[in-house]
C-alpha positions in Angstrom: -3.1 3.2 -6.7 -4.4 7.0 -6.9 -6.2 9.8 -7.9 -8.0 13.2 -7.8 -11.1 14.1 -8.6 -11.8 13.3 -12.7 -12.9 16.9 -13.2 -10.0 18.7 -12.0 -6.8 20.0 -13.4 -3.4 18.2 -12.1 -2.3 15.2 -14.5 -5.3 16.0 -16.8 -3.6 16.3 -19.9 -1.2 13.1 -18.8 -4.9 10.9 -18.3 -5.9 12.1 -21.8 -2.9 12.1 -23.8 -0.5 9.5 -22.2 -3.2 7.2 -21.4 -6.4 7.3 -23.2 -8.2 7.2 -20.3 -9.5 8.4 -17.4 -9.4 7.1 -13.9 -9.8 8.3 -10.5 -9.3 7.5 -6.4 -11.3 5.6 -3.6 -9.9 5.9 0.1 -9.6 3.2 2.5 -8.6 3.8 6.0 -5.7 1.8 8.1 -7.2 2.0 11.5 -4.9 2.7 14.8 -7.0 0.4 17.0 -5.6 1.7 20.5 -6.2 5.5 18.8 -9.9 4.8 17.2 -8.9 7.0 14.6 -7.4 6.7 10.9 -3.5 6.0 11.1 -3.5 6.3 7.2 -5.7 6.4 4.1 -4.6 4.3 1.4 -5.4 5.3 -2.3 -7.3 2.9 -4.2 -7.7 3.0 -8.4 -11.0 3.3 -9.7 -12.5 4.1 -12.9 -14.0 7.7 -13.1 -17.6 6.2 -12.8 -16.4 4.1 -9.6 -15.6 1.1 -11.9 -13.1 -1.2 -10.0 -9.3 -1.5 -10.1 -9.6 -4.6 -12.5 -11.3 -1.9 -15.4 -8.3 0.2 -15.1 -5.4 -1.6 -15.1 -7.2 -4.1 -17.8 -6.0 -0.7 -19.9 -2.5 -0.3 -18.5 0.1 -1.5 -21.2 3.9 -1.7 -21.4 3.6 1.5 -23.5 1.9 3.8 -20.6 2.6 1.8 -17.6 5.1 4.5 -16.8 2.6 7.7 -18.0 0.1 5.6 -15.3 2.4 5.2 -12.2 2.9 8.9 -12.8 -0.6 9.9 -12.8 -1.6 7.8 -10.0 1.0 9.1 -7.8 0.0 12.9 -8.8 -4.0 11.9 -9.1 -3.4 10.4 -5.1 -2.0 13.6 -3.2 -3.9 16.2 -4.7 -7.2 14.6 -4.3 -5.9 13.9 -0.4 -5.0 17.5 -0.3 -8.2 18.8 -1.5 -10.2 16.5 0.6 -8.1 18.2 3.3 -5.9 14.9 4.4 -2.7 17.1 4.3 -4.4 19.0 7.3 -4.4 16.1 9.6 -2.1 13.5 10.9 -2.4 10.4 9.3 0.1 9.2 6.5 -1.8 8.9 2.5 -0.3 5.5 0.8 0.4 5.0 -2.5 0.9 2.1 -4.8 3.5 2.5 -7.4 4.5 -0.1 -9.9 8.3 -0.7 -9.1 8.6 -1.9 -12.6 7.3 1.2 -14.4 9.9 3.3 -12.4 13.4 3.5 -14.4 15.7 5.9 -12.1 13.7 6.5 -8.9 15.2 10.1 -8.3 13.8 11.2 -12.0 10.3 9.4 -11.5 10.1 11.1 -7.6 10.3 14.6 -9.4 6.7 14.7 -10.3 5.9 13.6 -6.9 7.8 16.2 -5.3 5.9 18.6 -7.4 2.4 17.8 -6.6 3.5 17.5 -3.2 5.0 21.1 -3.2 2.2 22.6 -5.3 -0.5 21.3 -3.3 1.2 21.9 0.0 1.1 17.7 1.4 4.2 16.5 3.4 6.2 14.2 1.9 7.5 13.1 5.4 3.6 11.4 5.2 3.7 9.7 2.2 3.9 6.3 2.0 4.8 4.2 -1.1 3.8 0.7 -1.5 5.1 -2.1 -3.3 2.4 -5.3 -3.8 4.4 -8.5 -3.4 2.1 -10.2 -5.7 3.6 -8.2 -8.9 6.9 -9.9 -9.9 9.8 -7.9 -9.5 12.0 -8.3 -12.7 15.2 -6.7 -10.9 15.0 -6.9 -7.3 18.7 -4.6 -7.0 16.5 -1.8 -8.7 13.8 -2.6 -6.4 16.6 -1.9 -3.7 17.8 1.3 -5.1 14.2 2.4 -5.8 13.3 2.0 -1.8 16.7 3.8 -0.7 16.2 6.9 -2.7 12.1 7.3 -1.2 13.6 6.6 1.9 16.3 9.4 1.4 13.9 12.1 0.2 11.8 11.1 3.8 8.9 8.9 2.1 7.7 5.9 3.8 8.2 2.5 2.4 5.9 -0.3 2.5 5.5 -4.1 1.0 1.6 -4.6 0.6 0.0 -7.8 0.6 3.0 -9.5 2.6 2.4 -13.1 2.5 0.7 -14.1 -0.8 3.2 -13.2 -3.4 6.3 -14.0 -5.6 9.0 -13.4 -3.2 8.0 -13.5 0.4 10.7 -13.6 3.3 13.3 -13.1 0.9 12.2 -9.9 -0.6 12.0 -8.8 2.8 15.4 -10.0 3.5 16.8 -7.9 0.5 15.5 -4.6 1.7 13.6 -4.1 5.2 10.7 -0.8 4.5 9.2 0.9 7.2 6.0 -1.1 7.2 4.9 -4.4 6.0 0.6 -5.1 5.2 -0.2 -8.4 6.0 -2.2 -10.3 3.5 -6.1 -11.0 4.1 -5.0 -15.1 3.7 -2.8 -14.1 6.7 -5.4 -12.6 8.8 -8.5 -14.3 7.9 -10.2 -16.2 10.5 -6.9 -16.0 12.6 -9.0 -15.7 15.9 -10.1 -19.7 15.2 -7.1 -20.9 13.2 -3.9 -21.8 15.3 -1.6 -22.2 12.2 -2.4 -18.3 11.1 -1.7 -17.0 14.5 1.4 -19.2 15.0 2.5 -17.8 11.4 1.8 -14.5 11.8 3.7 -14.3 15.3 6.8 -15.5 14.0 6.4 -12.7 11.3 5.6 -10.2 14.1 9.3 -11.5 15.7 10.9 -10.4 12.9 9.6 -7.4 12.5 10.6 -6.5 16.0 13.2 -7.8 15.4 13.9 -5.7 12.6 12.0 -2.3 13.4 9.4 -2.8 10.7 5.3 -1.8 11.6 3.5 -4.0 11.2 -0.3 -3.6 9.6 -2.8 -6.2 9.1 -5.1 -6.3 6.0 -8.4 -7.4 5.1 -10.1 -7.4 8.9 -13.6 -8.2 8.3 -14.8 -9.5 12.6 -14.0 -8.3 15.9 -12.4 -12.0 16.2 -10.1 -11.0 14.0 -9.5 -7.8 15.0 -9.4 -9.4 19.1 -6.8 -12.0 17.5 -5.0 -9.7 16.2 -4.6 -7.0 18.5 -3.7 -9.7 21.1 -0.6 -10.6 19.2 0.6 -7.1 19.4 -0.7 -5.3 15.5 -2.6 -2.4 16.2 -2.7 -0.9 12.9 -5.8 -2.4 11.0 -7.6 -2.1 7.5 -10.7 -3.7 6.3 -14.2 -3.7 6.1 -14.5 -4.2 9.3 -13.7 -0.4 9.8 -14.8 1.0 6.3 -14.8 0.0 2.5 -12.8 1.8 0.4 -15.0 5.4 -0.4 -14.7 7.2 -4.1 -13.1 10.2 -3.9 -14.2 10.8 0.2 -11.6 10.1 3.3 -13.7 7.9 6.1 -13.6 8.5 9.7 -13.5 5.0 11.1 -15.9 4.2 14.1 -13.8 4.8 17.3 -12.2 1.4 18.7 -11.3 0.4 21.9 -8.1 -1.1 22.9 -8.4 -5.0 21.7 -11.6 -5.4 21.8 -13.8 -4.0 18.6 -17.8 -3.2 18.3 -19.0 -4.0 14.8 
């Protein structure tokens, strides 16, 4: 999800008032393999004392699961702009919760706020959607991806592989990006039925102009599988853990083959 530092201003007042509590950012890197370098630098919810993302959204409810999307989002760019990620190249991806967002041009507005107020591109922001949250009304899911994608956001589907919906939420609307799920990628450089699955994937993503970015990369057998069926865009610990409130530099990779 996202966040800024807990002792700064931003959505301040939202955290205390709307929500009741406090929470704040850790940054993982996605890793451009043939680059060495961060492509992207996802933000991750934390509780303001680093507790994990199961402590805070344990305290999200119907009544402020809209008050938190729109903290997160605000929380996530202008902790990456203070840490200086506006300065660079790489893309900063967000988590939003597609069914906290009731008319995506209204709920953008905040975005487009912090974005302008902190001085971070929009054109590098990416929003993602986790497959493995149910989507009560897929249409609105469809309209909420157009208008990002008109206002120049990127559009991802996170955890591809594991969720509710699968092939057919990607045949309703096709984002920029899809993040392969760790049951995807796991052990792939020893298990025929992951690569043969996750090439057919890669087809239609071709297929379809999608980027493709695998998650959860953990050994250079992975990472080796992987890059030989064509993904060079990698997260996991293999590269870094996620970091509270601090953007990792990645170790620098070599084309296809990585040094742990």
């Amino acid at each position: 999800m996202t966040a800024e530092q807990t002792n700064s201003g931003g959505c301040g007042g939202l955290c205390a008032e709307g929500l009741g509590f406090d929470f704040t950012m850790a940054f993982q890197p996605i890793v451009d393999v043939n680059g060495g370098r961060p492509w992207a630098h996802e933000a991750l919810v934390r509780g303001p004392n680093g507790q994990g993302a199961g402590w805070v959204l344990g305290q999200v409810t119907e009544a402020n699961r809209y008050a938190f999307d729109q903290a997160c989002r605000i929380k996530a760019i202008e902790l990456a702009a203070r840490l200086g990620l506006g300065q660079s190249d790489a893309y900063l991806s967000i988590n939003f919760l597609p069914n906290a967002v009731y008319q995506a041009e209204t709920c953008i507005r905040a975005t487009l706020a912090a974005a302008g107020r902190t001085g971070f591109p929009p054109k590098r922001i990416i929003f993602e959607v986790t497959e493995n949250e149910r989507v009560v009304d897929s249409a609105h899911l469809k309209s909420i991806f157009a208008e990002y994608k008109r206002q120049g956001f990127h559009t991802a589907i996170d955890d591809f592989g594991s969720g509710y919906s699968g092939l057919n939420l990607l045949a309703e609307f096709q984002p920029d990006i899809i993040k392969l799920d760790m049951e995807l990628t796991r052990a792939i450089d020893t298990d025929r039925a992951r690569r043969s699955i996750v090439g057919a994937i890669l087809n239609v993503c071709r297929d379809l102009g999608i980027i493709p970015v695998a998650e959860g990369v953990e050994t250079p057998g992975e990472a080796k599988a992987l890059r030989d069926l064509g993904i060079t865009l990698m997260q996991g610990y293999l590269f870094a853990r996620p970091a509270l409130e601090t953007l990792v530099s990645a170790p620098v990779v070599d084309a296809g083959l990585v040094e742990a």
